[in-house]
C-alpha positions, 0 to 999 in steps of 0.5 A, a space after each residue: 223754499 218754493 221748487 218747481 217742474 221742468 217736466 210737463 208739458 202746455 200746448 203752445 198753440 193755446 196762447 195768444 197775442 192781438 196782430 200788431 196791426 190790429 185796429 184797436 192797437 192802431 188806436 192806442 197807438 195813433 192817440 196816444 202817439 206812443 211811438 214818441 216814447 222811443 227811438 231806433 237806438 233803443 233795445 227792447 229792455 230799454 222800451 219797456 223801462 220808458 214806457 213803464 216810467 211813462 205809465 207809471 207817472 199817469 196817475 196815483 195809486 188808488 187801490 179803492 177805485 175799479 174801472 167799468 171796463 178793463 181795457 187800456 183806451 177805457 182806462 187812460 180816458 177816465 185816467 185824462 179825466 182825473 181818475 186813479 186805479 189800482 196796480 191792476 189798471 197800471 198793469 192793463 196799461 202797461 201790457 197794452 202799450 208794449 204790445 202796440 210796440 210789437 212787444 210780447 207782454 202780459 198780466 201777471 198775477 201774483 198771489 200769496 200762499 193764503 190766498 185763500 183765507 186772508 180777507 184782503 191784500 192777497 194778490 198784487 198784479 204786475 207785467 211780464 215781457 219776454 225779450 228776444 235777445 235775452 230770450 226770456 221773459 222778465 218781470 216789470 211793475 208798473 205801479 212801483 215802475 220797477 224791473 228786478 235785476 239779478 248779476 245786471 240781468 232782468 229777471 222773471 217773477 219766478 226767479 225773483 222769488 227764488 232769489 236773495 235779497 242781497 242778490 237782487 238788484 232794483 232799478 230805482 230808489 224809495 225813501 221811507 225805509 221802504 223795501 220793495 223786495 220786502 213788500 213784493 216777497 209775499 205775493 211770489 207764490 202763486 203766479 197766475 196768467 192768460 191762455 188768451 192775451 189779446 188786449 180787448 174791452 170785452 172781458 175782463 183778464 178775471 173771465 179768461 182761462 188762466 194758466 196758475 204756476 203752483 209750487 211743487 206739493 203746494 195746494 191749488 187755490 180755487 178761491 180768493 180772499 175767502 169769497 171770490 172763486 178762481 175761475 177757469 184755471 189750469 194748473 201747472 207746477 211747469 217753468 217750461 211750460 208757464 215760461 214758453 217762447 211766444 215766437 213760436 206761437 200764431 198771433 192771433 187776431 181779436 174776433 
């Protein structure tokens, strides 16, 4: 079993969120009319159920095919034009969408404990979204559209990986004898995201200074999949510090 620190401690001020008002999140806003999507009688969990079936039902999954540019507008022009991306581009879109809602959300990457040896197939990316009234964050994957439940609570990517299966809950169904807790479990080992998450068409989520979570005693992964380095990463084994209250932070706006 995995185990992590409640002790350290990461500067708050090192994170950042896009303005709400900013004009790319305008566009997206504006051309996709994702305003539609919901209504005032929705709660905050509720919007990102709708949006993430919305996403999810874009396109097919094509884990072969990488965009030019890792920015939501890029990828859901090339998407109207019969393109189809990887659980990565789901994610982007995804992140992207809720924070045009006033959302705090971003990318998470998940990696498996050898990550650093396996060839392929060692990393799966998914969203996190932190909900004021439950004050926490919570895990949804846009490519499964699948928000994790635990006791009817949605639950983050750290506690789905400490939990049972027979305790988690998934909010939809799969034929084929296919288990998602399964298929998911692996990749709940490593968890990895932005210092800067201000959507942008400028940088790849791979070019910024990452935060990695690492389980208490684990080694700290510098490459992945043999060949690809790590980037500029800072590690942590913190649930208090990698599961900060974004509320407290200034949003930034994209220089």
């Amino acid at each position: 079993m995995i185990a992590f620190s409640m002790e350290e401690h990461i500067e708050v001020s090192d994170f950042k969120w896009l303005n709400y008002h900013h004009t790319y999140l305008q566009e997206l806003r504006q051309k996709y009319r994702l305003n539609s999507l919901i209504n005032e009688q929705m709660d905050e969990l509720q919007i990102v159920e709708v949006v993430m079936n919305w996403v999810s039902g874009l396109w097919e999954h094509n884990g072969l095919n990488e965009p030019r540019h890792f920015d939501p507008l890029f990828i859901l022009e090339e998407v109207s034009n019969g393109k189809q991306y990887r659980c990565v581009e789901y994610a982007i879109v995804l992140n992207g969408c809720l924070n045009v809602l006033g959302l705090y959300s971003r990318i998470l990457s998940l990696k498996t404990q050898d990550c650093e040896t396996r060839e392929y197939g060692a990393g799966h990316i998914v969203v996190e979204v932190f909900i004021p009234k439950l004050k926490k964050w919570i895990m949804a994957d846009p490519q499964f559209n699948v928000v994790p439940y635990v006791n009817n609570t949605p639950i983050n990517a750290v506690e789905f990986a400490l939990s049972k299966n027979d305790t988690v809950q998934i909010n939809r169904s799969f034929g084929n004898d296919f288990s998602y807790f399964d298929w998911i479990m692996p990749y709940l080992f490593y968890f990895t995201v932005n210092f800067d998450n201000r959507v942008n068409d400028n940088r790849s989520y791979k070019e910024k200074k990452q935060l990695m979570l690492v389980p208490i005693n684990a080694k700290k992964p510098t490459v992945f999949q043999r060949v690809h380095p790590i980037g500029d990463v800072q590690y942590t084994s913190s649930l208090k510090g990698f599961y900060i209250d974004p509320r407290t932070i200034y949003t930034a706006s994209l220089s």
